[in-house]
C-alpha positions in Angstrom: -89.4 -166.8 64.6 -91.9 -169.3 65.6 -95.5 -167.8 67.1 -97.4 -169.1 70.1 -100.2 -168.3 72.3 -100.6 -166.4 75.3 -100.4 -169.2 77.4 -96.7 -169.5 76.9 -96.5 -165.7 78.4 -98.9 -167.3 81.6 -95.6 -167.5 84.0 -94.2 -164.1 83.0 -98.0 -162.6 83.1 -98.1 -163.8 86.6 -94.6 -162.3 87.7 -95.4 -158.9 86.1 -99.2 -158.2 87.7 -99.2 -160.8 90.4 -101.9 -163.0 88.8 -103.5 -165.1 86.5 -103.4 -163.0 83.4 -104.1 -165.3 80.4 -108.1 -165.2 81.1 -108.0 -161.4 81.2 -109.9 -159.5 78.3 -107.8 -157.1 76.4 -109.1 -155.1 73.5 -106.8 -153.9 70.8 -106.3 -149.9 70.9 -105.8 -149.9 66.9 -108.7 -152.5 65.8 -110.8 -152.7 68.5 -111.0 -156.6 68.7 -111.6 -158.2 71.9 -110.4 -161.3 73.6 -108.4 -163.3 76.1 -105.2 -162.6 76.3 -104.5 -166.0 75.7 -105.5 -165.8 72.2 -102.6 -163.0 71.5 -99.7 -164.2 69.2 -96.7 -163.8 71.4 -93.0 -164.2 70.1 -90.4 -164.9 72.6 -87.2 -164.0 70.8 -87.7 -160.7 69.4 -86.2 -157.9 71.4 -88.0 -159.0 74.9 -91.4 -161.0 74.6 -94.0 -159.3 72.5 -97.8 -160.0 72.2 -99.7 -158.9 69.0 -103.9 -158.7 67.9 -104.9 -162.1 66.4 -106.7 -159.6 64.2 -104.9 -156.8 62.9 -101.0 -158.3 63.8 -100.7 -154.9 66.1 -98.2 -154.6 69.2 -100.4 -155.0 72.2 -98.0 -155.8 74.6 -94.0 -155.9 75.1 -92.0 -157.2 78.3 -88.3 -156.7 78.3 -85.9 -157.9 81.9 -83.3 -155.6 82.5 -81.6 -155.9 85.8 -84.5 -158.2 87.1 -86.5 -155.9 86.4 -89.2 -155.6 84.3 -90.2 -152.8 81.6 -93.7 -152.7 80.6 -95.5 -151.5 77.5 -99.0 -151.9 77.2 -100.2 -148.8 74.9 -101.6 -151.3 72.3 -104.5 -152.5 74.5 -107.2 -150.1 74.5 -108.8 -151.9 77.9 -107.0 -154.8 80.3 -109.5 -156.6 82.7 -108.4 -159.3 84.2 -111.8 -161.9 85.2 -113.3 -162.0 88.7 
C-alpha cells in the first residue's frame, strides 16, 4: 500500500467539514507532535482512508462512505484548528 500526503485527502477534507482542511494544525493525541494536516501520511486503500502522525505512525484520523455518508473518527488528534 502506497503512502501519500494530506493533500491527496484535500477534496474529501473539504466534503467532510466544508473547508480547506489541509492547512489546519492537528496535534497527535498519543505523541503530541504538531503540524499541518498536510504533512499526515494518508493511505487510500485500507478499510476507508486513514491519516497517521509523521512522527509516531499513530491513527489520527479515519473516513469511511457508507451510503453517501460519511463516518468520522478523529480520536487520534489531540487538537484540530483549522487557519484563519
Amino acid at each position: 500500500m502506497d503512502a501519500l500526503d494530506g493533500n491527496a485527502i484535500g477534496g474529501l477534507l473539504q466534503e467532510v467539514f466544508g473547508a480547506e482542511m489541509t492547512a489546519a494544525t492537528g496535534t497527535c493525541a498519543n505523541c503530541g507532535a504538531t503540524g499541518p494536516v498536510a504533512e499526515t501520511v494518508v493511505y487510500l486503500r485500507a478499510p476507508g482512508t486513514v491519516a497517521r502522525c509523521r512522527n509516531c505512525s499513530s491513527v489520527l484520523m479515519v473516513f469511511v462512505k457508507v451510503r453517501d455518508m460519511y463516518c468520522v473518527d478523529l480520536r487520534g488528534l489531540a487538537t484540530l484548528a483549522s487557519s484563519p
